[in-house]
C-alpha positions as CSV (number, residue, x, y, z in Angstrom):
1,X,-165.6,20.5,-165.2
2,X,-165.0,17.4,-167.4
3,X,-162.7,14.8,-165.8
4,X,-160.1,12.5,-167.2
5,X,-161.0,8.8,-167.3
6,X,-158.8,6.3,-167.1
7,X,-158.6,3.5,-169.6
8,X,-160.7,0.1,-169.6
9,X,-159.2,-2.9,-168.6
10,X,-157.0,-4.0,-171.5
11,X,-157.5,-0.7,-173.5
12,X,-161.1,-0.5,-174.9
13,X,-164.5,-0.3,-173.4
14,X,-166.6,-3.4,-174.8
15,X,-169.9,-2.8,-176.4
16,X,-171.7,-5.8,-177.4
17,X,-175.2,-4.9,-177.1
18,X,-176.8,-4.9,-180.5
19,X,-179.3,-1.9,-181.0
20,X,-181.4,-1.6,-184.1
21,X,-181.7,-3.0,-187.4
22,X,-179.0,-5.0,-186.9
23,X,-180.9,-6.0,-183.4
24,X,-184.2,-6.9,-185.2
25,X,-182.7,-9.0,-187.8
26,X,-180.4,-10.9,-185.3
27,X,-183.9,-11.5,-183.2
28,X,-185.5,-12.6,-186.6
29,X,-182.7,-14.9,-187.0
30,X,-182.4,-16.0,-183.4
31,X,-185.5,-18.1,-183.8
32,X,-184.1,-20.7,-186.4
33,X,-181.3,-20.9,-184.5
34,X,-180.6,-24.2,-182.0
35,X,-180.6,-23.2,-178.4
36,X,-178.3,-22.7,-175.9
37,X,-180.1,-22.5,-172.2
38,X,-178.4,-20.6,-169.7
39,X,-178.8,-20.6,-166.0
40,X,-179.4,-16.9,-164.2
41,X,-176.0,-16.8,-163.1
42,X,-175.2,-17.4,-166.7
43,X,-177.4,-14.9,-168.3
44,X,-175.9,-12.4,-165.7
45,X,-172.0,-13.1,-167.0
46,X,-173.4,-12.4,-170.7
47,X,-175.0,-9.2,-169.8
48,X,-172.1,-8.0,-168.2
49,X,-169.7,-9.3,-171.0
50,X,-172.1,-7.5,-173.6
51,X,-171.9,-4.5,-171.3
52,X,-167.9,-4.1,-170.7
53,X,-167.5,-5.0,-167.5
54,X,-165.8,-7.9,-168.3
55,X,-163.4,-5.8,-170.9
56,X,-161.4,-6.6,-172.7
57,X,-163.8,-10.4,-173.0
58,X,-166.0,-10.4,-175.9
59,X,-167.7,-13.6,-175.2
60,X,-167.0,-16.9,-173.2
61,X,-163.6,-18.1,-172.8
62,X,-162.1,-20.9,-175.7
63,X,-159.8,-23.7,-174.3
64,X,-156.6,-21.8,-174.8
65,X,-157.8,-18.6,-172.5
66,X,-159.2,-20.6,-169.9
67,X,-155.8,-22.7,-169.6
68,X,-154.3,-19.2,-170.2
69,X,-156.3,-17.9,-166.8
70,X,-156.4,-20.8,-165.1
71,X,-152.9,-21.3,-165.2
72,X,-151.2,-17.6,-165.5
73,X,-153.9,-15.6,-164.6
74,X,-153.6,-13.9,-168.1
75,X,-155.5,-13.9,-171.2
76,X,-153.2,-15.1,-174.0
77,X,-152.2,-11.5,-174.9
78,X,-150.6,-11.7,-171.5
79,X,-153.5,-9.1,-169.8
80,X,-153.8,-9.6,-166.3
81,X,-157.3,-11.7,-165.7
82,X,-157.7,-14.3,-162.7
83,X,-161.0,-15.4,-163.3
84,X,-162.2,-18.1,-166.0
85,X,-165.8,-16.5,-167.5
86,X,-167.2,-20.0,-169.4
87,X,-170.5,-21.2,-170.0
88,X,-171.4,-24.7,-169.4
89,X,-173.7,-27.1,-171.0
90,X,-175.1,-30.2,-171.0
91,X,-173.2,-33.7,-172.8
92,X,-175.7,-34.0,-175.1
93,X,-176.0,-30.5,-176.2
94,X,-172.3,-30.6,-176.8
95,X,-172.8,-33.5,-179.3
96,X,-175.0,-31.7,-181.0
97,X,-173.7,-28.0,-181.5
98,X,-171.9,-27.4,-184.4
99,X,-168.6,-25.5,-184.4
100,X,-168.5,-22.1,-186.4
101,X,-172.4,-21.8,-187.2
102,X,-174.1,-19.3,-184.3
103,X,-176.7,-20.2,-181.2
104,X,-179.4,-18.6,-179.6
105,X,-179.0,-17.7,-175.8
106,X,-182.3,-18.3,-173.6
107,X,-182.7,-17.7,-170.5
108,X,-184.7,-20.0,-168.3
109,X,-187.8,-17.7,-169.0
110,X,-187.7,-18.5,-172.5
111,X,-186.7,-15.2,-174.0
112,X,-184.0,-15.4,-176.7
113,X,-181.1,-12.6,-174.6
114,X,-178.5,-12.6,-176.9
115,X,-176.6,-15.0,-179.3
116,X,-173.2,-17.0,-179.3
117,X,-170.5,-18.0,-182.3
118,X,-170.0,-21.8,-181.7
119,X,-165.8,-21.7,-181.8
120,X,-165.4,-24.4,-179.6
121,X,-166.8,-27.5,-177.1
122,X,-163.9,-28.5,-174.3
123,X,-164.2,-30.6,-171.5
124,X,-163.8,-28.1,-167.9
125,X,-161.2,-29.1,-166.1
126,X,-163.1,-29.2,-162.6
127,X,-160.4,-30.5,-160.5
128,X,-157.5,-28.4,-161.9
129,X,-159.8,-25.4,-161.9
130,X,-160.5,-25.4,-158.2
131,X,-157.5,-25.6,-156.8
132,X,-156.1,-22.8,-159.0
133,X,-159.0,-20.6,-158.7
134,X,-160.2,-21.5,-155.0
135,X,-156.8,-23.0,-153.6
136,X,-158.7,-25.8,-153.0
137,X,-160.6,-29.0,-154.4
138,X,-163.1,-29.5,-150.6
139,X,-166.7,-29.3,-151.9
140,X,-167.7,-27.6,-148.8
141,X,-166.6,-24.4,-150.8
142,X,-169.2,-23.2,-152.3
143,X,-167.2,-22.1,-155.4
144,X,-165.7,-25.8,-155.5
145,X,-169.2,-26.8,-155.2
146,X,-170.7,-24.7,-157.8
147,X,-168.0,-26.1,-160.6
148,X,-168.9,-29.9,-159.3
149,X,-172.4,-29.3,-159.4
150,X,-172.2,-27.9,-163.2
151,X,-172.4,-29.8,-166.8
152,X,-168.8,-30.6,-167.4
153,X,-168.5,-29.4,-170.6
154,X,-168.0,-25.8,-172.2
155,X,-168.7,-23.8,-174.6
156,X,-166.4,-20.7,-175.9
157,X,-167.1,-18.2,-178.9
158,X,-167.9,-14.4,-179.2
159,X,-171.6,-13.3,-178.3
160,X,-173.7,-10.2,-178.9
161,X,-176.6,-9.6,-176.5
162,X,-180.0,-8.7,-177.8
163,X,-182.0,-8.1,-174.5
164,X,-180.9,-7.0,-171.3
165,X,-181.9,-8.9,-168.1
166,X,-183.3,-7.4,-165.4
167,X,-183.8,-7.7,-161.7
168,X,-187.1,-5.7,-160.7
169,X,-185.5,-4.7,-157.0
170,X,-182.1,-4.1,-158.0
171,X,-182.4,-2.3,-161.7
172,X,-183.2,1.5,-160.2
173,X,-179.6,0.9,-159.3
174,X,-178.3,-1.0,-162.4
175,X,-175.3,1.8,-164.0
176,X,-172.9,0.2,-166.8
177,X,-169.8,1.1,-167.4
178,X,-170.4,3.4,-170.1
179,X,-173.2,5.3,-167.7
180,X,-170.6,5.0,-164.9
181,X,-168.0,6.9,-166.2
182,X,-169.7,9.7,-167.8
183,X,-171.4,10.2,-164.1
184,X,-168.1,10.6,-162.8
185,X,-167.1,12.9,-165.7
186,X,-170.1,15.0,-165.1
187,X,-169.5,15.3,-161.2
188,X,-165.7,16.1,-162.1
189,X,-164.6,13.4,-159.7
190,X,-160.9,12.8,-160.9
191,X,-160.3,9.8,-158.5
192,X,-162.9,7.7,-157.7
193,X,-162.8,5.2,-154.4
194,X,-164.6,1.8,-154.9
195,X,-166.4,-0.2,-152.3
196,X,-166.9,-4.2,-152.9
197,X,-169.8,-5.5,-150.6
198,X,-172.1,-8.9,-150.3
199,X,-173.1,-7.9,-147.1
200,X,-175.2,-5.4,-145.2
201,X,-173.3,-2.4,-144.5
202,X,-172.1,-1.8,-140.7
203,X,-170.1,0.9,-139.0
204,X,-166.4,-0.9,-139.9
205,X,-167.8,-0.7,-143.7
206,X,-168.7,3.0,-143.4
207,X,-165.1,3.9,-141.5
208,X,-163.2,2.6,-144.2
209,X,-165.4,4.3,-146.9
210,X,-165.5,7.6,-145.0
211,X,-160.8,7.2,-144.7
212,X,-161.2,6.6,-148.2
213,X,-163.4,9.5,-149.5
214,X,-160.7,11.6,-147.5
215,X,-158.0,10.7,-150.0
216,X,-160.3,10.6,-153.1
217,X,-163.1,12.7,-155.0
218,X,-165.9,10.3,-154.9
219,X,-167.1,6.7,-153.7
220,X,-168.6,4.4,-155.5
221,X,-170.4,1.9,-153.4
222,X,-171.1,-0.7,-155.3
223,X,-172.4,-4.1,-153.6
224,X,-172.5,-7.4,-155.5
225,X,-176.5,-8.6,-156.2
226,X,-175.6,-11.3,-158.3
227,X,-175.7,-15.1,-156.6
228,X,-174.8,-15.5,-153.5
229,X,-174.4,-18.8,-151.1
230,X,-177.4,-20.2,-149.6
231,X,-177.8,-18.0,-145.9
232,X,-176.5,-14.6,-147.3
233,X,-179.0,-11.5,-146.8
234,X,-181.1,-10.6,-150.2
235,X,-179.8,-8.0,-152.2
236,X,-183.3,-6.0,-151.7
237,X,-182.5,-5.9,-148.6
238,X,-178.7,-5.3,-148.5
239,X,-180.0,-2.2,-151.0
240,X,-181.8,-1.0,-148.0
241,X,-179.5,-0.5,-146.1
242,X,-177.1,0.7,-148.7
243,X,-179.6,4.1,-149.3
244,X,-180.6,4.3,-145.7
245,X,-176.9,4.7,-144.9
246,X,-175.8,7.3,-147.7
247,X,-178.9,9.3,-146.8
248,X,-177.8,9.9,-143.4
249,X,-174.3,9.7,-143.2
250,X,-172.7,10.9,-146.1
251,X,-173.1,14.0,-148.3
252,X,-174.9,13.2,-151.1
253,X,-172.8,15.0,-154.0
254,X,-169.5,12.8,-152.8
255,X,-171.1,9.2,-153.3
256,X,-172.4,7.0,-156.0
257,X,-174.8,3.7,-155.4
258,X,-174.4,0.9,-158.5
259,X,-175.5,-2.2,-158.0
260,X,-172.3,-5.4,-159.6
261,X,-174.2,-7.4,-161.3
262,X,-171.8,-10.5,-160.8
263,X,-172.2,-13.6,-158.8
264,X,-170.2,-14.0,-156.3
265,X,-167.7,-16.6,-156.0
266,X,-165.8,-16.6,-153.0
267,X,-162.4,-16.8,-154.4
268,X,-160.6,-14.7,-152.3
269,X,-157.1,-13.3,-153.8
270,X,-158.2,-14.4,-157.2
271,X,-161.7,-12.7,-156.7
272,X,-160.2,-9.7,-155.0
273,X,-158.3,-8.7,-158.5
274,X,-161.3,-9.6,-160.3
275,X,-163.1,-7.4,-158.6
276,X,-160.5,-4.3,-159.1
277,X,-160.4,-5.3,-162.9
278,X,-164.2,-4.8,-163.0
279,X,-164.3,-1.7,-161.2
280,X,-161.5,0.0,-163.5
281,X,-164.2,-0.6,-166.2
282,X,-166.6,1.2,-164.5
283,X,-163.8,4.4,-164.2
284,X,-162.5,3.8,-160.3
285,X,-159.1,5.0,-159.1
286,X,-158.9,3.1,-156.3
287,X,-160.8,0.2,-154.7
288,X,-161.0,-0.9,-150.8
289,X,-159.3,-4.5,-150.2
290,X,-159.9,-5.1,-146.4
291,X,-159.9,-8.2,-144.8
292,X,-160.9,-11.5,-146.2
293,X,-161.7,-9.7,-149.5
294,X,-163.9,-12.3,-151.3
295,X,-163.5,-15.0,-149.0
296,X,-165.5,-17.6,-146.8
297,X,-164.8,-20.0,-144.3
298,X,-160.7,-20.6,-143.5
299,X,-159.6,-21.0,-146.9
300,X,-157.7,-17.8,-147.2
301,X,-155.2,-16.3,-145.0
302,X,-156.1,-12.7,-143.0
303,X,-154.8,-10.8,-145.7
304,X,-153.8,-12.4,-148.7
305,X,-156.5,-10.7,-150.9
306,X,-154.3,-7.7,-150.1
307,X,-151.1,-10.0,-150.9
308,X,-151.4,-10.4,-154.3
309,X,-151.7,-6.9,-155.8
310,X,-148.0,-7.2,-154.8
311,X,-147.7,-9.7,-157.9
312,X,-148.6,-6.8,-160.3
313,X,-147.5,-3.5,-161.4
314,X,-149.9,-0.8,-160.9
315,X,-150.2,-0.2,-165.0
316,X,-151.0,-4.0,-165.5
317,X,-154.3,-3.7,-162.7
318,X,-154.8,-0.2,-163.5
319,X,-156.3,0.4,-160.1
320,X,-155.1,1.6,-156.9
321,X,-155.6,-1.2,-154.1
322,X,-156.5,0.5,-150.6
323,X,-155.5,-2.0,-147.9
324,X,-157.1,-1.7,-144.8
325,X,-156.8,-3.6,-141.6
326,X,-159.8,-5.1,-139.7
327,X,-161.8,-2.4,-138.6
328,X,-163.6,-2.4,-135.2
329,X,-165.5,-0.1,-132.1
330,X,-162.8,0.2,-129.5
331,X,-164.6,0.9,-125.7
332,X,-161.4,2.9,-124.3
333,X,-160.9,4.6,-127.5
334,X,-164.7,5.2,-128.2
335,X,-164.5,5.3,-131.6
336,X,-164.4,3.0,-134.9
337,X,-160.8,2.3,-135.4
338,X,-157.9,-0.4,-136.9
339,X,-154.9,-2.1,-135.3
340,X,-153.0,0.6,-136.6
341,X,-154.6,3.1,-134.7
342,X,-155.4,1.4,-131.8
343,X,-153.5,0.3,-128.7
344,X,-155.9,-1.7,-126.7
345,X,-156.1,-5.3,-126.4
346,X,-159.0,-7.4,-127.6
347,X,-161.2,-7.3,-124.9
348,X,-161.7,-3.6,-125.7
349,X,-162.5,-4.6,-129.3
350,X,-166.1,-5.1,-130.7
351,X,-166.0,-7.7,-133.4
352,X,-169.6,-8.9,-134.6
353,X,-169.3,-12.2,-137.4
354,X,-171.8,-12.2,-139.7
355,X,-173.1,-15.2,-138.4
356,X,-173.3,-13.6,-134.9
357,X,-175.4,-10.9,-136.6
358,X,-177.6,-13.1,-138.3
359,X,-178.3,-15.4,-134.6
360,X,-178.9,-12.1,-133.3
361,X,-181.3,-11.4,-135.7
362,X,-183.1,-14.5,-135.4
363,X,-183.3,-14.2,-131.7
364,X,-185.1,-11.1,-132.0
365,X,-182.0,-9.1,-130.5
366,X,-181.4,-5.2,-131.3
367,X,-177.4,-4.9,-132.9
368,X,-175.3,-2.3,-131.1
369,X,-175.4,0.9,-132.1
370,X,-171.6,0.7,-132.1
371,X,-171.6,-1.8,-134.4
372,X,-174.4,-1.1,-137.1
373,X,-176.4,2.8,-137.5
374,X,-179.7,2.3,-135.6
375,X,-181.2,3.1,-139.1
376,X,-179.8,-0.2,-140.9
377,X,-180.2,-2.3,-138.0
378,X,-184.0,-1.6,-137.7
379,X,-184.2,-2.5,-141.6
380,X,-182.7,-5.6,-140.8
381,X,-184.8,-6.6,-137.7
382,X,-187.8,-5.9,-139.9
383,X,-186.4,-8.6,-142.5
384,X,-185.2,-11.6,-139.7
385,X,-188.7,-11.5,-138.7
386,X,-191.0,-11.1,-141.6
């Protein structure tokens, strides 16, 4: 049974990867070309341009989308898209680049990945930037942070990729969107539940999953192992406990593990629609916005990830938003369960912060088995003390 996909994020299903003749001359070419050096995080966001999971983006944002997202959250064709996707570079590369010839793309391991139409050199508007995309301007945000840190100039133009970059314990799990959707196709899943994750997964993650799987044909966990802020667990290790949990808790035909290749940037609402956008790429139905979706800290309120799906209509996302409450192990009611569900007060509640998990960790301590399959915390007591 072949299943109906839905459509890519503004229509059509980017493909920039160049394959090839046209490949080996653009490599032959690439050498004469002057040089554009890109950080990892930056070589990631041209893979996954080049890819389509950034569709309907072709290639680093101009001045006139980035003002576009920054202050509509739309591309200038009016498409939803809350996230600014630029590449920055150094003042005195800036002076030198010349607008309308091409540029080679190398990475910080000196391979030539892919290669950029100069269109345009803007200044980034740091300062207006963070507080639309991060509802803030405090540099203790590490989002705010990253932006301050960075060159304050960018570069826009269109890009083909000529190499793909790989992360050795990560790529087994590495499924574009292209490879995505025709996995779904062949399963016959017609709705397909997506699950956003940075973190290790724990019994609230799995209850949510397991509700959602109930209501659709397949789940797609697929956990961010792109950068991440200084103190969050590996992605090898997060991956872990990803295949340690599907193996013996769910049946194997109803889930799919790919690896989101993004980094993360702790933009909450902003992020959360980014992250539905992507995953209607990859052919999902439906994605899981629980609490906090994409924040840190106190920036964001409880639920206003959730919040601003309201802001859309379901044909300009594309994607169903799941909205879950705060999940948790309830004593009286032994069992995982929400506020919803739940009439017991808080001292019946188990609620572990990740930064409770991780002192545990470092203390040597073993995590509840209500809290975390004995499996995954083992995997994780193994890593806090190697």
């Amino acid at each position: 049974m072949i299943a109906t996909m839905i459509a890519a994020h503004g229509g059509t299903l980017i493909d920039r990867i160049l394959q090839g003749r046209e490949k080996a001359d653009w490599e032959e070419r690439a050498r004469d070309l002057p040089t554009i050096p890109l950080t990892d995080s930056a070589l990631s966001e041209l893979d996954n341009i080049a890819c389509g999971l950034y569709s309907p983006l072709t290639g680093f944002m101009t001045s006139a989308t980035y003002a576009s997202v920054i202050g509509k959250m739309r591309l200038p064709t009016q498409t939803v898209w809350p996230i600014p996707i630029v590449l920055p570079i150094e003042a005195d590369l800036a002076e030198s680049l010349i607008c309308g010839r091409w540029a080679a793309l190398r990475g910080q391991d000196g391979i030539i990945y892919g290669v950029m139409q100069v269109e345009e050199i803007f200044p980034r508007e740091t300062e207006a930037e963070a507080e639309a995309i991060y509802g803030t301007i405090d540099r203790d945000h590490p989002g705010v942070a990253r932006i301050y840190a960075g060159p304050r100039s960018l570069v826009g133009g269109q890009i083909h990729l000529l190499t793909r970059a790989a992360d050795p314990s990560t790529s087994d799990h590495r499924l574009d969107p292209q490879e995505t959707r025709k996995l779904f196709q062949e399963k016959g899943w017609k709705t397909i539940v997506a699950f956003q994750t940075r973190n290790p997964i724990h019994r609230a993650h799995e209850h949510l999953q397991k509700c959602a799987l109930e209501m659709t044909d397949g789940l797609f966990i697929n956990p961010l192992v792109g950068e991440t802020k200084e103190g969050d667990i590996p992605a090898a290790v997060r991956m872990d406990c990803y295949l340690a949990i599907i193996k013996g808790y769910f049946p194997a035909e109803r889930v799919l593990l790919g690896t989101f290749p993004a980094p993360m940037r702790y933009a909450g609402p902003r992020e959360a629609i980014f992250h539905a956008i992507c995953r209607v790429n990859y052919g999902c139905t439906h994605i899981i916005i629980g609490r906090d979706h994409a924040g840190v800290g106190n920036y964001y309120g409880t639920y206003a990830a959730q919040e601003i799906f309201d802001r859309f209509s379901a044909d300009e996302i594309g994607i169903i938003p799941l909205k879950f409450e705060h999940a948790f192990y309830c004593t009286k009611c032994d069992q995982m369960a929400t506020s919803k569900t739940c009439p017991h007060g808080k001292s019946d509640r188990l609620f572990l912060s990740g930064t409770k998990v991780r002192e545990m960790l470092q203390d040597g301590k073993d995590l509840p088995a209500v809290f975390t399959r004995p499996e995954i915390a083992t995997i994780l007591k193994q890593w806090a003390l190697s």
